[in-house]
N, C-alpha and C positions, 0 to 999 in steps of 0.2 A: 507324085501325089498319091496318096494312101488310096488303097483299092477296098471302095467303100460296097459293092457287092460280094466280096468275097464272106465278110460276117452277116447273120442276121442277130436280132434281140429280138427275148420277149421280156416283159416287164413282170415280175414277181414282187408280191406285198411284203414278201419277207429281205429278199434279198438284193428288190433295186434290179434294174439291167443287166440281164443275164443273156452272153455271147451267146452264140454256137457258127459251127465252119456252114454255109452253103454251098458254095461256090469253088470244087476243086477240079485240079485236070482228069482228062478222059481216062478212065482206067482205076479213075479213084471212088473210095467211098467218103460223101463228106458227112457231119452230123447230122446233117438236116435229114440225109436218107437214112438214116437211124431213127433218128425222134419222129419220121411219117410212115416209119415202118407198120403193120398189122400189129405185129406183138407189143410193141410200144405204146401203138394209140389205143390197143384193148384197155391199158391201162385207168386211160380216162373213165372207165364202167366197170372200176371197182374202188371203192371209197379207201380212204387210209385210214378211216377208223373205224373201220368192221361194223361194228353195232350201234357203234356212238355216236354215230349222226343222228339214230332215232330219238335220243338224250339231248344232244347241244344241238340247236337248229341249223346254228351259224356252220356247224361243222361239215360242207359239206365236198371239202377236199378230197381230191382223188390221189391216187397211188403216184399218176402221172404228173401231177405236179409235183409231188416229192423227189420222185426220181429225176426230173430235171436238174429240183434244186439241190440233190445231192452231188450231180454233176457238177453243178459251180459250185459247191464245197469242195469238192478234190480240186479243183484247180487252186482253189485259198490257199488250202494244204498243201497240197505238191509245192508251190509257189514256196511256200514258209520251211519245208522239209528236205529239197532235195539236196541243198548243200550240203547240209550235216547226212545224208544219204550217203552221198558219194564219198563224201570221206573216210565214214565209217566202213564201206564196202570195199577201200584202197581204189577208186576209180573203174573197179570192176562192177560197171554198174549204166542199163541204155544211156543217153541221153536227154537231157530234162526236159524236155519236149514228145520225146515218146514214153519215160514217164506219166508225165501229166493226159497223153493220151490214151494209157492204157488204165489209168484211175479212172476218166473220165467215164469211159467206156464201161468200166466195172462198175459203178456207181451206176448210171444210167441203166445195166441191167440188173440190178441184184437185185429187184423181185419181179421180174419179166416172170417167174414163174407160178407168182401168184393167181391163189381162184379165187373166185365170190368171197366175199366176206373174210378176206387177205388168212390170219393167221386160226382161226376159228377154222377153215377149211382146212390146213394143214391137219390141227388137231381132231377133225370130225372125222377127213374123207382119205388124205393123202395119206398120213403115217399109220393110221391102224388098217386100212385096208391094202394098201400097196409099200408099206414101208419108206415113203417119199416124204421132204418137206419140199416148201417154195423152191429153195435152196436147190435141194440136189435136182429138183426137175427143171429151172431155172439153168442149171449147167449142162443139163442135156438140151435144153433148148438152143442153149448160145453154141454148142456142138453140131446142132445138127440141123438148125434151119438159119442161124446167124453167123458162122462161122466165116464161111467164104467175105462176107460183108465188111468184117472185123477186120480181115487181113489187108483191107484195102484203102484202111483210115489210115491216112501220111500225117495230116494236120488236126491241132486244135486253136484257140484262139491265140494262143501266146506264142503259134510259132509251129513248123513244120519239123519233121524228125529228121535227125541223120541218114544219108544215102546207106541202103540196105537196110534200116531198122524196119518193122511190122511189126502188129501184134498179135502176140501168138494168143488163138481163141483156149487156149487149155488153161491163160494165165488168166483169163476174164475167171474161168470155168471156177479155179483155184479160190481166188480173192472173194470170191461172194458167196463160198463154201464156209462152215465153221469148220475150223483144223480139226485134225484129230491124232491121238495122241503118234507123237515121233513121227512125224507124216513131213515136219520140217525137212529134213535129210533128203526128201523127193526135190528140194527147187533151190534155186540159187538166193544168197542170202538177201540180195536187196529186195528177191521178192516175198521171201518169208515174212523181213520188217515191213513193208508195205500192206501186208496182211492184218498188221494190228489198228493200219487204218479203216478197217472194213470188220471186223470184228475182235470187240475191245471196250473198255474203259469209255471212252470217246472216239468216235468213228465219223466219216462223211456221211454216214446213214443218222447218227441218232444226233449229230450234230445239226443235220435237216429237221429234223422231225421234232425234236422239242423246241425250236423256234415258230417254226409252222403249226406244231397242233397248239401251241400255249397261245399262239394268236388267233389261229383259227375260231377254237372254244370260247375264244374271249380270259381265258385264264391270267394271261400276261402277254403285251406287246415288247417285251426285251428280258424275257426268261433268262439270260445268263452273258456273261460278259466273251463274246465271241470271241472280240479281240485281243484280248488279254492271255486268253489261253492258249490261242494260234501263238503270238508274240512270245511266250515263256514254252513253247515244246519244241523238241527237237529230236534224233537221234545220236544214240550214245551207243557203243560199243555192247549194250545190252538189251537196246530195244527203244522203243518208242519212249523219249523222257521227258520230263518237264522238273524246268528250273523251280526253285524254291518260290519264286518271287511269283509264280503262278499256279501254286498249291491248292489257293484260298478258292480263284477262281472253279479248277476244277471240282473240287470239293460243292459251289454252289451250283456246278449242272448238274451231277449229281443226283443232289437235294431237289435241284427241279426237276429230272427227269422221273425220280422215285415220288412226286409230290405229283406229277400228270398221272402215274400209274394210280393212284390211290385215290383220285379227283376224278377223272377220266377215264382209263380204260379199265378201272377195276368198281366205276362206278354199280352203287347196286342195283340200279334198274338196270345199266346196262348188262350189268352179269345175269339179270331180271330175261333180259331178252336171250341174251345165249342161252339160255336154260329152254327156252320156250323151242329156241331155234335147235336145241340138240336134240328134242324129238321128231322133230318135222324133219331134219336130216336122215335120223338114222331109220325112219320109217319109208322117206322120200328116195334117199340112196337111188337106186336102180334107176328110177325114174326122172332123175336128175342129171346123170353121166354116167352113163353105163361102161365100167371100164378101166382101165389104167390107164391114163391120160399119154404117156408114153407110146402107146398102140395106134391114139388116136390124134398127133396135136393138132391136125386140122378143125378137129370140132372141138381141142382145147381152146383152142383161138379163139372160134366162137362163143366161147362158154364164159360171161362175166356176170356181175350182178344184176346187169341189166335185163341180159339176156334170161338168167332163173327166174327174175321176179314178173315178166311179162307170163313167160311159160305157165308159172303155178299161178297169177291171176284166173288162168284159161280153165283151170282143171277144174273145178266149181260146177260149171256147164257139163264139164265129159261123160260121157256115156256109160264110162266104166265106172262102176260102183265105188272099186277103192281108192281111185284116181280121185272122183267126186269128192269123197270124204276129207283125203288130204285136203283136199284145197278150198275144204270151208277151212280147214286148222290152217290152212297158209294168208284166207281171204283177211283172219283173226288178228294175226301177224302184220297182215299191212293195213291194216286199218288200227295198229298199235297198241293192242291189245293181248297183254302177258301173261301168261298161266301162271305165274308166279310172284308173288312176293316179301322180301325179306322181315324178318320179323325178329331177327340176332344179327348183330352186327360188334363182330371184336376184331382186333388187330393184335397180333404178336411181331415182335424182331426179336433177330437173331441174331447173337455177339460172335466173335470168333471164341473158336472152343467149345459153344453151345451146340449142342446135337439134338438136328432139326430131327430127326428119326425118334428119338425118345420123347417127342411133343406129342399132344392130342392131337391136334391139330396137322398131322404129317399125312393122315389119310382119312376120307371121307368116310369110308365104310365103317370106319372101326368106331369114330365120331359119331356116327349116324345111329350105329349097334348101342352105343353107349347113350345116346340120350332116349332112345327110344325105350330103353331097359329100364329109364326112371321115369316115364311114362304113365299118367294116372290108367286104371284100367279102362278097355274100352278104347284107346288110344294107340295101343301098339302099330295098326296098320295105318296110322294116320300118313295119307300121301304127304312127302317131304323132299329135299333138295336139300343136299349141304354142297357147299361152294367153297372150296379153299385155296383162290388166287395163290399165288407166288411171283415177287418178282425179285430179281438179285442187285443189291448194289452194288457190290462188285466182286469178282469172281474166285469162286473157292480154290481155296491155294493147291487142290487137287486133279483143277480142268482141264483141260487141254488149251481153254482160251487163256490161264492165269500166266503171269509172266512175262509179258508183254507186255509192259507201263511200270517204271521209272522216277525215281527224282533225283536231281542235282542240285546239292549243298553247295555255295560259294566258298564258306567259311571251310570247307577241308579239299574243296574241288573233287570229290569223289559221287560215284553214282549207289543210291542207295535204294531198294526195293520200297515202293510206297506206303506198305505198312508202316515203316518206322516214322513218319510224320503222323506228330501228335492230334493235328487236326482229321489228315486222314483217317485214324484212328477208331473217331469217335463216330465214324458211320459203321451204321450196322452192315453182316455179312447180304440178311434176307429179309424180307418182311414179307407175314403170308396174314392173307385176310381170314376172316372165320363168316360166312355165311349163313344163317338156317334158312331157307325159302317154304312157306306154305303157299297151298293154291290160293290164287283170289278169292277175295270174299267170306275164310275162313271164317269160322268163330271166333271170338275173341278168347274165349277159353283156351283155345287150341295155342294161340301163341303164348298165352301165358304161362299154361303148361309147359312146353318149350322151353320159355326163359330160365322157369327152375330149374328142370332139368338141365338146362347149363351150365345156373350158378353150383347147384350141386356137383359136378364136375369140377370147376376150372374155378369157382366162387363169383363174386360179384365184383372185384375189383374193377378201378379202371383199365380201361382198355391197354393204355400204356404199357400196366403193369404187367400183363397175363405176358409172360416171358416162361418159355421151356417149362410149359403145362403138361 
């Protein structure tokens, strides 16, 4: 009879009945002691949409349900992948069972080493101060407080590994790093291709995540055809591919995933709040996590959005003067209240060939310098905010991620780089938003000034149009 303690489930809105191992012999680590680990369950107290809960109400998902359910997406995929794996690799290549255990395992941590306010922190506190993303301090973590743990996962739900298989914690460390450039030549190639399941085109990560946020927000309950695009990919002797007959499909996650950037996380309140939130950071800094997280991950551990938002509640009360001060400007913030509001709102894309560098739009200051120089008098120091999102559809033929995603033609049976389908084609390389923010309450003069000032720039057309301004 089937040993019905060995799996547990929990029930996910997005994905139905989701396994994981409880139950393995003495000596082992099974999932369960993963997913109730410290660093795992931190997860749960930090949101997956950074700011955008304060925007969509409904949105109030955490990191930690994603990374579950990015976990039962690599099993989808491994499931759908590993034949055309092994063959392409000549059989030099684990067992599909420690495969699927070392996705899993990747998947489940690749943002263990996120802080507060997930990617907003990287870009606040992590990279300009200590040169780190989630990423690489996420690898240091599976190095040096998950590691031992890792080596001791034998099974997942589909089945236990080969005698002597483990996973190596360097390979977790690897896959939920972005490459960089020739860095391929470090690792054997099944794990290289495995790599473009984790960052790429479509991944177990943003295969998660645009199902889950497009439900969450309320945007869309079936964002893009799952099944269809699992069913048409596979690997080919070049990399992660997909059949012709499943072109159309990617092409529309795509379109959804670039249609939540522009709906959702590049909403303008929500960049409304980041603006608000990047003065209280860089003023708050010291007093928030004093440190390189590296030095310190025991009180990284501690350190979620839970845990900052209760702290700077408290500061209001404090003794010290400029402790105080912060945290009426923090009291402001949760009581949902922005320093800023948008008052220009343009969008540009970018074709292949187009040079995002010779646009207005490439950098704030220079935008910033220029519209304030057409400025009625009196106006010059008018406080301001320009905001110029970016997000990529897919990846410049120059990255380090580019090259890794495929399609195969029936009608010649050969593998062709994804530019050359016509449909692929007609998506754009980038799309970057054009923000002006004045303080609340402005004048209305003041934005109108503004406006001009813009159309004078870039003119008045539609939005659409403003292409390599």
């Amino acid at each position: 009879m089937k040993d019905f303690t060995r799996e547990s489930l929990v029930h996910d809105p997005v994905h139905g009945y989701v396994p994981f191992v409880s139950v393995v012999p003495d000596g082992e680590t099974s999932e369960r002691t993963l997913l109730d680990h410290p660093w795992l369950q931190r997860l749960r107290q930090i949101h997956q949409l950074q700011t955008a809960w304060w925007v969509y109400p409904s949105a109030e998902h955490t990191r930690f349900q994603h990374v579950v359910g990015a976990m039962h997406m690599a099993s989808r995929v491994t499931d759908v992948l590993y034949e055309s794996l092994h063959e392409v690799c000549g059989g030099d290549v684990p067992s599909r069972h420690a495969v699927d255990c070392l996705c899993r395992m990747a998947a489940l941590l690749h943002d263990v080493g996120h802080g507060p306010f997930g990617h907003f922190f990287d870009a606040h506190f992590l990279k300009p101060h200590y040169g780190l993303t989630h990423e690489t301090l996420g690898a240091h973590i599976v190095r040096e407080e998950l590691a031992d743990l890792l080596r001791g996962v034998r099974e997942c739900p589909a089945g236990r590994m080969a005698d002597g298989e483990a996973i190596d914690p360097e390979h977790v460390a690897m896959l939920i790093q972005r490459p960089t450039a020739n860095d391929a030549n470090n690792w054997p190639r099944w794990l290289v291709l495995l790599r473009s399941l984790f960052c790429g085109l479509y991944t177990v990560d943003n295969l998660d995540f645009v199902l889950r946020d497009a439900y969450m927000t309320g945007y869309s309950t079936h964002a893009y055809d799952l099944e269809r695009l699992l069913r048409y990919s596979f690997f080919s002797e070049r990399g992660l591919t997909i059949h012709q007959k499943g072109v159309a499909a990617l092409v529309k996650f795509i379109q959804t995933k670039s249609e939540l950037f522009r709906a959702v996380y590049f909403h303008r309140t929500v960049r409304a709040i980041d603006k608000t939130l990047e003065g209280l950071f860089r003023d708050s800094r010291e007093l928030l996590f004093p440190g390189d997280p590296r030095d310190n991950l025991a009180a990284y551990r501690q350190f979620t959005e839970w845990s900052l938002l209760i702290d700077v509640s408290r500061w209001s009360s404090a003794d010290d003067q400029r402790q105080r001060e912060l945290g009426m400007r923090w009291d402001r913030l949760l009581e949902r209240q922005v320093d800023w509001i948008a008052v220009e709102d343009r969008n540009v894309t970018y074709k292949p060939g187009e040079s995002e560098q010779s646009s207005l739009f490439s950098d704030a200051s220079l935008l910033e310098h220029a519209i304030r120089n057409r400025l009625p008098g009196g106006m010059e120091d008018l406080p301001m905010q320009i905001d110029l999102p970016r997000h990529i559809y897919r990846p410049d033929a120059l990255a380090a991620t580019a090259g890794q995603n495929f399609q195969f033609k029936p009608s010649t049976g050969k593998i062709y780089p994804l530019t050359d389908d016509q449909l692929f084609q007609q998506l754009p390389v980038a799309h970057r938003a054009c923000r002006v923010y004045l303080q609340k309450n402005h004048p209305k003069e003041h934005a109108a000034a503004v406006g001009e000032a813009l159309d004078a720039l870039v003119g008045s057309r539609s939005e659409d149009d403003l292409t390599n301004m």
